[in-house]
Steps between C-alpha positions, in 0.01 A plus 500: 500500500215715381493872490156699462492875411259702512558835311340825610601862682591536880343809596120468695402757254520240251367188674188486380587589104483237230847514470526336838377184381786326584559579798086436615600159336789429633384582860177307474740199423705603759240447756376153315791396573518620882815730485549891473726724374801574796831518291660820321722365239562535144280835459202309574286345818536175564291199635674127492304212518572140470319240313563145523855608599554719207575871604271766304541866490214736472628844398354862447763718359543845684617667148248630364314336218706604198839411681337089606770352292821609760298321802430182264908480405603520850232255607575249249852529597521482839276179504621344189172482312431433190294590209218201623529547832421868444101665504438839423140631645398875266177635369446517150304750331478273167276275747182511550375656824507217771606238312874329549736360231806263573793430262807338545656776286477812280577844438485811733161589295409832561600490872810718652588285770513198286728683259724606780496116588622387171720753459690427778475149549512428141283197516146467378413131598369550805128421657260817517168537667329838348207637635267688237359877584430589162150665520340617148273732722771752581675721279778619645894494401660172630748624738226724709284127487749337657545694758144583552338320800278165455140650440262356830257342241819298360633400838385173534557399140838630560555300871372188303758527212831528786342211709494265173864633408629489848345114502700403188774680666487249763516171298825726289658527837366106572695380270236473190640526131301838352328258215323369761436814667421656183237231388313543816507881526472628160168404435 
């Protein structure tokens, strides 16, 4: 059992923010992996795949960044997961702009949706994926960046950082222990 979130807003007004990393991610691993997102459950949309018989969950939590945590309990319940079988997919605005960093655990950082996470799950060890949008050119206050739209100059830096995290997504949801999958995409 493997379950994949990816964290980010539900509204289309938000889709193409930098706080929707997550869910970019998570639905560009979603199609890797030849499913889509038909259920309703847990506060989130849901896509279910199967890997060498091993059911895996993609989720995208319908509460609202700050609230991520609720969705994550009730997934992990309902399917039994635990902390290793679980991948959390966020941007990270202590990252470098198009660049991705992997741990197998941490802290919330700076990053609401991770602290909800935490707070309600009360677990830290678990695999993360976080794509960087720092950007040293703009000066604004962090919660307008993160809800600002992806710049069209960035875009394809941007579309190249979720297809590398939605590919180590896939060998997470493959089966793959994160050193490995951190060794090969951490570079």
């Amino acid at each position: 059992m493997r379950l994949i979130v990816g964290l980010g807003n539900p509204e289309q007004k938000y889709e193409r923010t930098f706080h929707n990393m997550g869910f970019i991610v998570c639905a560009d691993t979603a199609q890797k992996l030849g499913v889509s997102f038909k259920k309703k459950e847990c506060e989130s949309s849901v896509a279910e795949a199967y890997i060498h018989g091993e059911k895996v969950i993609l989720a995208r939590p319908t509460t609202y960044m700050n609230n991520s945590g609720r969705a994550v309990k009730q997934l992990m319940a309902k399917y039994k997961v635990t902390p290793d079988e679980l991948l959390v997919i966020y941007d990270d605005f202590d990252v470098p702009k198009g660049k991705i960093r992997i741990r197998a655990a941490g802290s919330a950082g700076t990053h609401n949706g991770m602290r909800s996470i935490i707070a309600e799950t009360g677990l830290t060890n678990f695999a993360r994926i976080r794509v960087g949008i720092r950007d040293t050119e703009r000066n604004i206050p962090i919660i307008d960046y993160v809800l600002s739209e992806v710049r069209k100059e960035d875009y394809e830096l941007f579309a190249a950082a979720c297809d590398k995290a939605a590919e180590a997504a896939v060998c997470f949801a493959q089966g793959e222990a994160i050193d490995r999958i951190m060794n090969r995409y951490n570079g």
